[in-house]
N, C-alpha and C positions, 0 to 999 in steps of 0.2 A: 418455528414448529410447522410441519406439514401435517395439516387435520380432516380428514377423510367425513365428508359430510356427504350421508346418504340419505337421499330426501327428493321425491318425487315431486311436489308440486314448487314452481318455478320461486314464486313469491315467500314461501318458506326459505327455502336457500340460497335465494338473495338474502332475504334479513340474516340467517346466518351467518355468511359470507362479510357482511355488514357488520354486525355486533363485536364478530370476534377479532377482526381487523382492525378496531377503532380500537378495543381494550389491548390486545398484546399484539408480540411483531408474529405473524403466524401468513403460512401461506394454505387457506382452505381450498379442498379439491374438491368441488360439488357433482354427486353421481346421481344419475335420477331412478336407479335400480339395486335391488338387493343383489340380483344374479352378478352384475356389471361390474358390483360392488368386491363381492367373493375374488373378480378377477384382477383388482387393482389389490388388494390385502393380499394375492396370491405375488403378483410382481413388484411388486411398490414396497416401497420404506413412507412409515407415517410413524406421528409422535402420541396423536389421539385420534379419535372417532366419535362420531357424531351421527347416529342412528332413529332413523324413525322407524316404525313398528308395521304399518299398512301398506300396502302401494296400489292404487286404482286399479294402475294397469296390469300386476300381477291376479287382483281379486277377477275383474274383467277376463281376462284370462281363461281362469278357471270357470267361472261363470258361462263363458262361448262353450267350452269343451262339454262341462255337463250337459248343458240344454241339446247338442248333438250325440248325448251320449256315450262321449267319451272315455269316460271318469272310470275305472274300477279303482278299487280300493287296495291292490294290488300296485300300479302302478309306481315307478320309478321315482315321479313328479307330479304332485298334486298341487300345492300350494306354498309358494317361499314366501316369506316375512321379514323383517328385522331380525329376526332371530338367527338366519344363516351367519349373515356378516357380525352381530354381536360375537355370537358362538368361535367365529374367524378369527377375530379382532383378541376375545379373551385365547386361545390359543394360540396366537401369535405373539404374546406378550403384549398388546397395544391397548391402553387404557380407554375405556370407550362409555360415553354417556348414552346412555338411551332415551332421545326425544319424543317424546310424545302429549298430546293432547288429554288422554286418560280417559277416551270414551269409552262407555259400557263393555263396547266389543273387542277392546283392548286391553283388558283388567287379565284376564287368565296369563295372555303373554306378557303381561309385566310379574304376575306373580312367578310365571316358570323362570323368566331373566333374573327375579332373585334366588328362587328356591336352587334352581339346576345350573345358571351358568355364571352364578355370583356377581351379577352387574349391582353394584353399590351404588351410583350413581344417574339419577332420572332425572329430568330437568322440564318441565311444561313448557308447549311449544305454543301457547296463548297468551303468553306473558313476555313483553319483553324486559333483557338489559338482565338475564341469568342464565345466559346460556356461556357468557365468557366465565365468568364466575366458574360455573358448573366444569368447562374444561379444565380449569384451572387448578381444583380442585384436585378432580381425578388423577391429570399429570401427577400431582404431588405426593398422590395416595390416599388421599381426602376422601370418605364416605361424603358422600353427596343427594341424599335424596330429601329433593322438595317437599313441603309439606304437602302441598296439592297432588303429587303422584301417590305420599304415603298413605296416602286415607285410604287408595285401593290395595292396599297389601295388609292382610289378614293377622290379625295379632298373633305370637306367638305360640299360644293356647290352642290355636284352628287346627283342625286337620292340616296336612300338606298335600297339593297335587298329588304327589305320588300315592300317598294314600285313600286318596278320593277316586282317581279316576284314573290310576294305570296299575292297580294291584295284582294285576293279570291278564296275559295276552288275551284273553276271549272277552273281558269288561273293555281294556283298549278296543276292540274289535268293534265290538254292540255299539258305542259312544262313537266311533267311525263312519259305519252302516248309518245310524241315527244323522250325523250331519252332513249325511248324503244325501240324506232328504229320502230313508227307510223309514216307515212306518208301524206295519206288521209284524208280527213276532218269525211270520214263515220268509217273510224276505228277507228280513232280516239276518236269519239264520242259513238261509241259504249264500248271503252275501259273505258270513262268517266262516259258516266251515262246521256249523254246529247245527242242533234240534231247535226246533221253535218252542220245545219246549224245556230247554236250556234258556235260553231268552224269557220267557216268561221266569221262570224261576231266580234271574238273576236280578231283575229290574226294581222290586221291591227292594232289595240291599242295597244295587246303585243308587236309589234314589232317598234312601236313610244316609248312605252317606254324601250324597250331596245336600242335604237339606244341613248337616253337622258342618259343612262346608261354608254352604251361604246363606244367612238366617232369612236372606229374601226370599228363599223356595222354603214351599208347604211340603204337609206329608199329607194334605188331603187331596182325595180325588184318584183318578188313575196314575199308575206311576209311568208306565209307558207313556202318555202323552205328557206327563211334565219332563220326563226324559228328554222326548223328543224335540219340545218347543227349546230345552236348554240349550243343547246340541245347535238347534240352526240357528239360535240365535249366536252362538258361539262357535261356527266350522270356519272360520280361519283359522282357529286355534286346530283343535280335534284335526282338523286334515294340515296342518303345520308339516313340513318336511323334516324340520329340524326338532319337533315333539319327534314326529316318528323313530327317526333315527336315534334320538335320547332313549323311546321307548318303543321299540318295534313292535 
């Protein structure tokens, strides 16, 4: 098997490279970027994939561009993820695990890889001697998700992303604006396309339904600032290229 491991810090995909070579005969192709990654799934023949969720150097990136003020929200290319080559990988027919560690700020894009692009398959990248397993699985068609990934994916009772926080172009918008590090109802709106007091009006409802979403957020206090601290805690996601595109 040739298995497409995209994983940015060196030490991860050596162990990779390691694990899966010792359990089955496979030949792993270790990429250290998402973009890089799009273009080998674009030329290449592979059997399975093997995806991590973050990259430094794409978050770094974006990081340079804002602080020069580059960003609009508007742009082409904001932010790539795991999510592009996942998204690749399931449209190209190629069974693909998604590795990850399952920190805080990776919970929303593991829930859209189940909710939106059907990844069955998660495997924690802190454990080893389950990630041959975990390929192995998937080749087969084996639902595959870890206990440890599963505890971040919301019971079936929950809300769904889509219902929480893309139920409409101008809620996508506001939740954009917000993890762009907007504050005010009038920049905010000016960033949109909409009234500041459009924005105020909406922020109470966004924030009932995220509260029905994550029992960790309150409905007390201002809704705008619990918005907002969610948002930057979460704009990899929100500024995601491959959300966008799911939900313009």
């Amino acid at each position: 098997m040739r298995i497409l491991v995209v994983e940015d810090m060196g030490i991860a995909g050596a162990m990779a490279d390691s694990e899966l070579t010792q359990v089955t005969p496979c030949e792993p192709v270790v990429v250290f970027d998402p973009v890089a990654a799009l273009d080998r799934l674009r030329s290449e023949s592979f059997d399975a994939a093997v995806i991590d969720m973050l990259f430094l150097a794409q978050s770094d990136d974006f990081e340079r561009r804002r602080r020069d003020g580059r960003v609009r929200l508007t742009d082409t290319r904001l932010h790539v993820s795991g999510l592009a080559p996942l998204r690749a990988a399931s449209a190209a027919g190629i069974p693909a695990v998604l590795w990850s560690s399952g920190e805080p700020n990776r919970r929303l894009h593991m829930i859209f890889a189940h909710e939106e692009l059907g990844c069955r398959s998660m495997c924690p990248k802190d454990v080893r001697g389950k990630l041959a397993t975990a390929v192995q699985d998937v080749v087969a068609g084996r639902e595959h998700i870890d206990p440890i990934l599963r505890m971040h994916l919301p019971p079936k009772s929950a809300p769904t992303l889509r219902e929480t926080f893309f139920s409409s172009g101008s809620r996508r918008a506001i939740w954009r604006a917000m993890a762009l590090g907007l504050h005010d109802h009038a920049r905010i709106g000016r960033a949109v396309g909409v009234t500041s007091g459009t924005v105020r009006r909406s922020v109470e409802e966004m924030r009932s339904k995220l509260v029905a979403f994550d029992p960790g957020c309150s409905d007390a206090g201002p809704p705008t600032a619990q918005l907002v601290s969610y948002a930057s805690r979460n704009w990899e996601f929100f500024l995601d290229d491959t959300v966008r595109e799911v939900y313009p």
